[in-house]
N, C-alpha and C positions, 0 to 999 in steps of 0.2 A: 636605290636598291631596295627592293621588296623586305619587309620582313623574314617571311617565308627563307629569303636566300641568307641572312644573319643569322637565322637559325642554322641552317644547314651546316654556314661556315662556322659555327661556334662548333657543331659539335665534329667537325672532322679538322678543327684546327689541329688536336695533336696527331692527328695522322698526315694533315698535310704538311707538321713541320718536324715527320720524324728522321728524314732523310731527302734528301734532292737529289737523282740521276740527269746526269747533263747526257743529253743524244749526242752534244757535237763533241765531247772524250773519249766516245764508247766504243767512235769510230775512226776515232783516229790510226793510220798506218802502227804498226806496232815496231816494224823493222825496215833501221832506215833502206833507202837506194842504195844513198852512199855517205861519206862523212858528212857531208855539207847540206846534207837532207833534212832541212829545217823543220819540217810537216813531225819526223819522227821526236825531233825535241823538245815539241809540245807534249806528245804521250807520254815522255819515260824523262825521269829526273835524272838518269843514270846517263844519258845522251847528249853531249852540248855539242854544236857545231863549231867547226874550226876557223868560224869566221863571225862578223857581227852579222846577223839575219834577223827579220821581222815578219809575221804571220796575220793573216788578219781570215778571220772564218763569217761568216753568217748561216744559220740555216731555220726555216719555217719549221721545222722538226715535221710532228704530221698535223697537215694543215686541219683539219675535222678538228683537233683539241685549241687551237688556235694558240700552241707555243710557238717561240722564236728563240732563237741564243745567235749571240754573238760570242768573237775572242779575239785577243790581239796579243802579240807575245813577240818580245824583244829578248834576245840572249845572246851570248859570244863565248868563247873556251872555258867561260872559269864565272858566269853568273846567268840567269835568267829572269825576267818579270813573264808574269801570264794574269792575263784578265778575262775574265768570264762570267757574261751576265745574261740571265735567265727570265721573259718575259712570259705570262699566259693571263689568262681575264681573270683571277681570282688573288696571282701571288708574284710576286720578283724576288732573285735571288742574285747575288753577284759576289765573286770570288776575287779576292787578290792574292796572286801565290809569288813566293819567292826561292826558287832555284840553285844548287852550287854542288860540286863535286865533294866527294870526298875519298874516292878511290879513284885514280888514272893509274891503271896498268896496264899491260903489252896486253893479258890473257884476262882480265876484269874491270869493270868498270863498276862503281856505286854513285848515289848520288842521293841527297835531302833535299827535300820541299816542304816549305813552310807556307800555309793560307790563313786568309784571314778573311773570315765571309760575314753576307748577310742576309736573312728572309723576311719577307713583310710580305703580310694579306693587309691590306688596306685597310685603315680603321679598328686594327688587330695590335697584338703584342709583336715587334721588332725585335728580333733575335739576333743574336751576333756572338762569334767566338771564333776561336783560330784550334788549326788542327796540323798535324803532319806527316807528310807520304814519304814512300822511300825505295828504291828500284837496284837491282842489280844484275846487271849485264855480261854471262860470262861468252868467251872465246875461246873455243876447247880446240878446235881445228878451221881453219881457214875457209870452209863450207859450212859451220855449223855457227850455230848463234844458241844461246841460252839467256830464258828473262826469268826475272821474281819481283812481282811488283806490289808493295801495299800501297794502298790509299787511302788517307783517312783514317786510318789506326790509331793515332790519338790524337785526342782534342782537348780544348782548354779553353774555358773553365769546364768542367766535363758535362752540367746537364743544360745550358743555354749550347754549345757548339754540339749538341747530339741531337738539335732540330735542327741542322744545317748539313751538314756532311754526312755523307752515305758509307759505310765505310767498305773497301774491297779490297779481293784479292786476286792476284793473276798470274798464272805462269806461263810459258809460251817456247818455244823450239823454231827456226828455221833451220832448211836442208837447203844449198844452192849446188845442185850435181850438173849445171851449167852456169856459166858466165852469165846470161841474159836469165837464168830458170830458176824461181826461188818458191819451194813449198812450207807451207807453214801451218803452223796449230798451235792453240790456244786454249787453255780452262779457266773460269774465270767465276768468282762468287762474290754479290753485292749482301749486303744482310739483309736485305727485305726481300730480297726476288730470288728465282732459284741459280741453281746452276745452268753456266752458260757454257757452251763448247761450239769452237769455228775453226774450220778450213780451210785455206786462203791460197791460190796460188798464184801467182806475180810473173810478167813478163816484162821483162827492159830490152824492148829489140834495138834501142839506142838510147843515147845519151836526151833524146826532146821529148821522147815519148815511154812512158810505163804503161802497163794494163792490169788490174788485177780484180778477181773476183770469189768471191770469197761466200759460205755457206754455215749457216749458224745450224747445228746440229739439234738444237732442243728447239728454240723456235720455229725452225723450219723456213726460216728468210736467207733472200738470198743479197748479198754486195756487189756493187759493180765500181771500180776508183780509177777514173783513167786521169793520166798527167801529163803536161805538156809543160818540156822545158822550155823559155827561150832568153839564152846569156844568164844572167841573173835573175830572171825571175821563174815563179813555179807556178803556174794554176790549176786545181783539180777540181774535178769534178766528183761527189761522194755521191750514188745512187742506191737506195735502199728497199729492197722490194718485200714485205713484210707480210703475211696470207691473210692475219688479221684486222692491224692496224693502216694497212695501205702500204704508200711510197712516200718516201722523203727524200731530200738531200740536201748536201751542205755543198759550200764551195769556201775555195780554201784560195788564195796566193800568199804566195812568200818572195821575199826578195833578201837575196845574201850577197853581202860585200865582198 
């Protein structure tokens, strides 16, 4: 490596280790199918599936920057593991989170998550600290769905886990005024980037197949998430059309017991 490039990375080390945005969270579904919708229990801590299920993601993120992420994520009614690790040509980041309920009721659900991550630029200083997110899930009427989610709200020891963790917030509403027809929206704030707003609407014309597409209001990109049941397992496809950055996407299966 050139000179020239240890210069550049000295001086943008603390910006490149002020906060990590993972692409393959950002888009993850926010509101399951149905109980057993493993994809949603990766999003929200407040969600566990009623059965043991396993998740495994990849995605190039947008290939021009030459990131990648991966994730794998084990959970059942009452614990969850999640791993998430962050490749690109200058830095790697990887996360181990741990999962568990703490409200199960008819009309709310809450939940804790604990991480514990890490960042390295190659040849650079290795950061490491633990942090925790926290979600709650409420159920006001049997069409409606309510979320509140932070992420990354505190961390520990506080100025090594504050190169690591981005911290955010999110609130979210679905409306299903059909069986098969679910509308949804979203406000969301990361501390470094602006405010986000999305519009998502989902169709489940059966139980092997969803469709959903969805529209980010400030950036102006549009989602495309289609799913294919089959028995036990789930596979989607995540499409991202972005006016600036391009296209990406992730793909996602899950298998539930």
């Amino acid at each position: 490596m050139s000179k020239a490039i240890y210069i550049v990375l000295i001086i943008l080390l603390p910006v490149c280790l002020s906060g990590v945005v993972w692409h393959l969270q950002e888009n993850l579904p926010l509101f399951p199918d149905d109980e057993k919708d493993a994809l949603s229990c990766v999003a929200d801590p407040s969600v566990f599936a009623d059965t043991l299920c396993f998740v495994s993601a990849w995605s190039p993120g947008f290939r021009e920057f030459g990131i990648c992420e991966g994730l794998f994520y084990a959970g059942s009614r009452s614990f969850a593991l999640t791993f998430v690790t962050q490749h690109h040509r200058l830095m790697g980041n990887h996360v181990l989170s741990a999962a568990f309920p703490v409200i199960k009721g008819e009309n709310i659900r809450a939940g804790l998550e604990l991480h514990y991550g890490i960042s390295a630029i190659p040849g650079f200083e290795t950061r490491h600290g633990g942090s925790c997110s926290g979600a709650v899930r409420l159920f006001p009427h049997p069409q409606w769905q309510v979320m509140l989610r932070s992420r990354y709200m505190l961390a520990f020891p506080q100025e090594p886990a504050a190169g690591i963790f981005e911290s955010g917030i999110l609130a979210g509403i679905t409306y299903a005024p059909l069986p098969f027809v679910r509308l949804s929206g979203c406000l969301s704030k990361c501390a470094a980037l602006p405010w986000r707003g999305v519009l998502q609407l989902s169709c489940l014309p059966g139980k092997a197949l969803s469709v959903s597409a969805g529209y980010d209001i400030w950036d102006r990109d549009l989602a495309l998430r289609i799913r294919v049941r089959v028995r036990r397992w789930q596979v989607e496809e995540n499409l991202r059309f972005h006016p600036v950055l391009g296209i990406s996407h992730m793909i996602f299966i899950a298998y539930a017991y």
